[in-house]
C-alpha positions in Angstrom: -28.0 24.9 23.6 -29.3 22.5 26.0 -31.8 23.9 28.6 -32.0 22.7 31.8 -35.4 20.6 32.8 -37.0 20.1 36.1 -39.9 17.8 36.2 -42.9 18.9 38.5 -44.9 16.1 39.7 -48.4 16.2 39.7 -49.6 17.6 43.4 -46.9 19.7 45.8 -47.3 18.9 49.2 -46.5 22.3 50.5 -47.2 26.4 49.2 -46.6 29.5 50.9 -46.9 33.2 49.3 -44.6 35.6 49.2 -44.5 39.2 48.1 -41.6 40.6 45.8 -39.9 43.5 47.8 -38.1 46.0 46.1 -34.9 45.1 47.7 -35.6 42.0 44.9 -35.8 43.6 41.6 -32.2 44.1 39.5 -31.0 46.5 37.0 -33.8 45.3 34.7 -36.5 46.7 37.4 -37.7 42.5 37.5 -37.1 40.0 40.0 -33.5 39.5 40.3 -32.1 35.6 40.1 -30.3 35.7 43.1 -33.7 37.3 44.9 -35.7 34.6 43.6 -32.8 31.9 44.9 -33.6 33.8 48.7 -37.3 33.3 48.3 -37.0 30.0 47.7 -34.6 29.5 50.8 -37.9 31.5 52.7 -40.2 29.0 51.3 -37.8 25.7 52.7 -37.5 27.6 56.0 -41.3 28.0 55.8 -41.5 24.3 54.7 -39.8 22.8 57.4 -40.9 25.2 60.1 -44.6 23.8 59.1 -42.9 20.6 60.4 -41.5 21.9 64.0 -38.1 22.1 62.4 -35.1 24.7 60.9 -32.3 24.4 59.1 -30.1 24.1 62.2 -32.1 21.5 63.2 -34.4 18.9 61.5 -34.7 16.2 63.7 -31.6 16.9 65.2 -29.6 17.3 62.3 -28.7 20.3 60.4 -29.1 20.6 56.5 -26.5 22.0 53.6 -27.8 23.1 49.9 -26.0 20.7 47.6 -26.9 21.8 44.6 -29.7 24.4 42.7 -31.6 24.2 39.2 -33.5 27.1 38.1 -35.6 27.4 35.1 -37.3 31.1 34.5 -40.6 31.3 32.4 -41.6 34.5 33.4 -40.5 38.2 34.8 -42.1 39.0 38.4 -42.3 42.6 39.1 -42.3 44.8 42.3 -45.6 44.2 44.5 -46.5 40.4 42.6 -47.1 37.9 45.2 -45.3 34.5 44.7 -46.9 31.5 45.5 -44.3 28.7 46.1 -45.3 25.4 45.7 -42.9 22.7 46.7 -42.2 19.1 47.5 -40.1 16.8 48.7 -38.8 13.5 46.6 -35.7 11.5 45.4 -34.3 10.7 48.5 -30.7 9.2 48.7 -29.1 8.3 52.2 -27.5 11.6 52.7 -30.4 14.0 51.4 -33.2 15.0 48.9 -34.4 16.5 46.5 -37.1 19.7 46.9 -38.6 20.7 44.1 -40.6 24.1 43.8 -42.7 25.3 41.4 -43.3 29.3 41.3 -46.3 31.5 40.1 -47.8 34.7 40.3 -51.0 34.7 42.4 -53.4 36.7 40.8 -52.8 35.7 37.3 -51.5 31.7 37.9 -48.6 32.8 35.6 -45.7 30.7 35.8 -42.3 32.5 36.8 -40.1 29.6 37.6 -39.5 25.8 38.1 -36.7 24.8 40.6 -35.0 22.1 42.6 -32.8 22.3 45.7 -30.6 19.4 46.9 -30.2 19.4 50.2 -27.5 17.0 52.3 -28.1 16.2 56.1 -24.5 17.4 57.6 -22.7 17.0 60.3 -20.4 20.5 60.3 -18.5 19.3 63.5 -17.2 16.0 61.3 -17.7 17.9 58.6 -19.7 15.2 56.4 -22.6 13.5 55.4 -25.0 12.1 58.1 -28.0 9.6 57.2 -31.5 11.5 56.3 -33.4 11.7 60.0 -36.0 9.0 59.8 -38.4 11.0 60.9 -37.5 13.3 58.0 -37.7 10.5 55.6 -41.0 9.3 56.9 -42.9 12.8 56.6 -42.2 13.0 52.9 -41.6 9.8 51.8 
């Protein structure tokens, strides 16, 4: 079976930390997938609040998740701190690419590799609006 692959560049451009609550752990008593997908919505609210912006409004435009990519390499557990590593890359005209790369703090371990696309969206036209410049030039 065919795994999925995420390349990580070399440097991330942006990190934030970010304990596992207990609200996040499933059945298995680990962090659950669809915890880990919230943490990295945290870390992109986190990324472009570092930037004066939200999700409701990056440069006067408002952002959609496109599509996710998740590859797991390790359990987290109740109480680890995440650090979140991300960055931005493979813009288009509509969007981008961010691309995250999670360990746990103490030991460096590796729990996951990830990529977000994001679209810049108009929700009263309902479509695709050009990535803000000033966007575009920030990560570019």
């Amino acid at each position: 079976m065919n795994r999925i692959k995420i390349e990580l560049p070399e440097t991330f451009t942006f990190s934030t930390a970010i304990p596992v609550r207990i609200t996040d752990l499933n059945y298995g008593n680990h962090l659950g997938h669809d915890a880990l997908l919230s943490l990295l919505h945290e870390a992109r609210v986190r990324l472009l609040a570092n930037y004066g912006w939200t999700e409701k409004d990056v440069a006067g435009v408002r952002i959609i998740m496109a599509d996710c990519a998740i590859r797991y390499r390790s359990e987290a557990f109740y109480g680890d701190v995440l650090v979140i590593e991300m960055v931005v890359r493979d813009f288009t005209r509509a969007g981008c690419d961010l691309i995250y790369r999670v360990t746990e703090k103490a030991s460096g371990r590796p729990v996951a590799d990830a990529k977000t696309g994001i679209v810049f969206y108009d929700y009263q036209r309902g479509k695709p609006v050009s990535v803000p410049e000033a966007f575009r030039q920030q990560f570019a």
